[in-house]
VEXRO-188614 format. One record per residue (C-alpha): residue number from 1; residue in three letters; x, y, z. Coordinates in Angstrom, 1 decimal, always signed. Last residue first. Layout:
! residues N
NUM_ALA_X_Y_Z;
...
This chain:
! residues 136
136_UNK_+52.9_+69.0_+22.9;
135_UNK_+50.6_+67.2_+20.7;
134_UNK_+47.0_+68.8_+20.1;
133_UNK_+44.0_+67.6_+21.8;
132_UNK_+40.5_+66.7_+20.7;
131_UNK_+38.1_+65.6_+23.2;
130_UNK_+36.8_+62.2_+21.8;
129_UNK_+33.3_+60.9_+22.7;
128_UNK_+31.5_+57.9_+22.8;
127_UNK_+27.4_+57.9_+22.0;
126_UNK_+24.7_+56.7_+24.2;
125_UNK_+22.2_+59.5_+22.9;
124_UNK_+21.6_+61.5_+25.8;
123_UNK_+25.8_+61.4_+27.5;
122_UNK_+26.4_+62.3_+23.1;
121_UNK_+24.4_+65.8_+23.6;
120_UNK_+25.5_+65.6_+27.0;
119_UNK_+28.9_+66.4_+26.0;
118_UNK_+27.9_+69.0_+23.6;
117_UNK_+26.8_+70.6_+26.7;
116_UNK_+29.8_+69.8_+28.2;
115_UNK_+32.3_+71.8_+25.9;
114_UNK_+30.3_+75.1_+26.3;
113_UNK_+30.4_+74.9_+30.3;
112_UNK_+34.0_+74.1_+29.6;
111_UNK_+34.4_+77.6_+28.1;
110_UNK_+36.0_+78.0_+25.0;
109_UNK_+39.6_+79.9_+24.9;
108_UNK_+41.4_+76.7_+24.0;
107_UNK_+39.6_+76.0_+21.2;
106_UNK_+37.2_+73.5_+21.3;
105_UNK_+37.3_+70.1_+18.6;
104_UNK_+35.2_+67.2_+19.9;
103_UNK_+35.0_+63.9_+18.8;
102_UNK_+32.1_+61.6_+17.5;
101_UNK_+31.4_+57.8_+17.8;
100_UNK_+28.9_+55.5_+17.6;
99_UNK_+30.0_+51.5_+17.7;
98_UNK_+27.8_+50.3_+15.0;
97_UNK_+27.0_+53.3_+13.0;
96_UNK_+24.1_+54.0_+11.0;
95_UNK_+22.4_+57.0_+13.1;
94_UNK_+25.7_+58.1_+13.5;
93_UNK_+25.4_+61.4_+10.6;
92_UNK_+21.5_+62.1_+11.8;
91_UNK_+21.9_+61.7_+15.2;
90_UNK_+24.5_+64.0_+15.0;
89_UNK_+22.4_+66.7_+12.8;
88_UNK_+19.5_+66.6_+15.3;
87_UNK_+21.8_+67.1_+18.2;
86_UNK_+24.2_+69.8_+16.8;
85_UNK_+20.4_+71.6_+15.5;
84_UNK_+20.2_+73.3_+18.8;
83_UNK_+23.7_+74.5_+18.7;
82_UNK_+22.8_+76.4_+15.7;
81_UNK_+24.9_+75.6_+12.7;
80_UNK_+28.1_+77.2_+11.1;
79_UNK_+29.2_+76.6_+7.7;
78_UNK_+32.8_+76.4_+7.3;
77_UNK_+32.1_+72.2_+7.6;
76_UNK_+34.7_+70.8_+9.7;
75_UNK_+32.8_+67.7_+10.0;
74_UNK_+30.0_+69.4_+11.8;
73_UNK_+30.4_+73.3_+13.1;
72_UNK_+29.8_+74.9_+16.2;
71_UNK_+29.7_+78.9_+16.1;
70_UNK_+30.4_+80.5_+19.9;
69_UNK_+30.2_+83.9_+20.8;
68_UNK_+30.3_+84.8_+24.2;
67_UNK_+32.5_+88.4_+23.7;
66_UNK_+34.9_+86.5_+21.4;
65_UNK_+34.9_+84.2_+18.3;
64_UNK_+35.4_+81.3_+20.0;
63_UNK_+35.1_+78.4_+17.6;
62_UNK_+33.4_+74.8_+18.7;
61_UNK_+34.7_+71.6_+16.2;
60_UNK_+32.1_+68.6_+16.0;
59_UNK_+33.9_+66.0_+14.5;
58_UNK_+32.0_+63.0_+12.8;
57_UNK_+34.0_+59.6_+12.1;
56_UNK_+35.6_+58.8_+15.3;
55_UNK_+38.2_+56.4_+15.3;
54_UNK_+38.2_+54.2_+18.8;
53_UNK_+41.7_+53.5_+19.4;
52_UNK_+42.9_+56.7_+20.2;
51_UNK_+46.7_+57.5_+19.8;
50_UNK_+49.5_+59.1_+22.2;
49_UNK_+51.6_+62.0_+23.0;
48_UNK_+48.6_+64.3_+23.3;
47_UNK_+47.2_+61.9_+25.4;
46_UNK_+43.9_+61.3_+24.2;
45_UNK_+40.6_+61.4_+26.5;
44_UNK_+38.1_+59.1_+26.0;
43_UNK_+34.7_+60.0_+27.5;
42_UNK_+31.8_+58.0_+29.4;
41_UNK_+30.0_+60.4_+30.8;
40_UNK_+29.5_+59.6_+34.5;
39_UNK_+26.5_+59.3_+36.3;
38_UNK_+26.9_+55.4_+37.1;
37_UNK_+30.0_+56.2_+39.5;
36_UNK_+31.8_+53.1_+40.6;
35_UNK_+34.8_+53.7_+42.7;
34_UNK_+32.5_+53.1_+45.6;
33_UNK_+31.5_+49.4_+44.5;
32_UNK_+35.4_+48.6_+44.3;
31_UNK_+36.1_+49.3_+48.0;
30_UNK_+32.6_+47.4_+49.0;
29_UNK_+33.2_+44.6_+47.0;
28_UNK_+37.3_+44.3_+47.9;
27_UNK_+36.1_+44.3_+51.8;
26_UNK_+33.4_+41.7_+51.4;
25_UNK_+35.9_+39.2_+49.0;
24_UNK_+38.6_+39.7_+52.2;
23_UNK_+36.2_+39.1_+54.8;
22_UNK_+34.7_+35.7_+53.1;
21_UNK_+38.0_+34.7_+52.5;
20_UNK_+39.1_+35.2_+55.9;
19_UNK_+35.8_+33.3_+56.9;
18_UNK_+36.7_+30.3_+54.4;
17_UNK_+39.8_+29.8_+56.4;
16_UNK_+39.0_+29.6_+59.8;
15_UNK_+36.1_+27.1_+58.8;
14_UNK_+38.1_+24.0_+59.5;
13_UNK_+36.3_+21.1_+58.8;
12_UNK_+36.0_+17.9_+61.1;
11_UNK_+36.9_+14.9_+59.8;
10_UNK_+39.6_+14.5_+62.4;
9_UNK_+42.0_+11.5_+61.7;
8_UNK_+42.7_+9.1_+64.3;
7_UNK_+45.9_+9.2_+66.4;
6_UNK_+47.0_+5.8_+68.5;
5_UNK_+47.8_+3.8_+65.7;
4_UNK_+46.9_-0.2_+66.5;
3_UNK_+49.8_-2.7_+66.3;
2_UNK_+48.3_-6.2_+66.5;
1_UNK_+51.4_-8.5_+66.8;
């Protein structure tokens, strides 16, 4: 008795499938490639209920002391330098650290414009910053 099947096996490939992937791996790039923004400073902001990881070892603390006057001071150093030597003096203090870091001290009443600059200080240099907060 010579029983024969009557269905052969298709070797053909369905495709169906790797399309959908396809679409789905092309929508997720080009969802995720707009959340990316290359200009932005790279900052770690505390919670005020929480701790930092990265330990910064320089401070750079900015005192208003009214009418647009601003002192900045390093390490909590009660002698005040020029905001055009921050830079020289930062470089100076990190110059031998591995993983850079400084954070920033403001008081409330200091303007952001005052805050960023001292950003871009650390934005020109590759360095992490902190922005100091105090618990609620």
């Amino acid at each position: 008795m010579g029983y024969k099947r009557s269905t052969k096996v298709l070797s053909e490939n369905g495709m169906s499938s790797m399309t959908d992937l396809v679409f789905l791996l092309l929508i997720f790039f080009l969802i995720t490639s707009t959340l990316v923004n290359p200009n932005a400073l790279k900052l770690l902001l505390p919670k005020s209920t929480g701790q930092v990881s990265a330990k910064a070892t320089v401070s750079v603390s900015i005192k208003d002391w009214g009418d647009g006057n601003y002192s900045y001071h390093i390490n909590g150093n009660e002698n005040a330098v020029q905001f055009s030597e921050v830079e020289d003096e930062l470089i100076e203090l990190l110059q031998s650290e591995e993983d850079p870091t400084f954070s920033i001290y403001a008081d409330e009443s200091v303007p952001v414009k005052e805050v960023v600059a001292v950003m871009n200080i650390a934005k020109r240099n590759h360095y992490k910053v902190i922005l100091a907060t105090r618990p609620e």
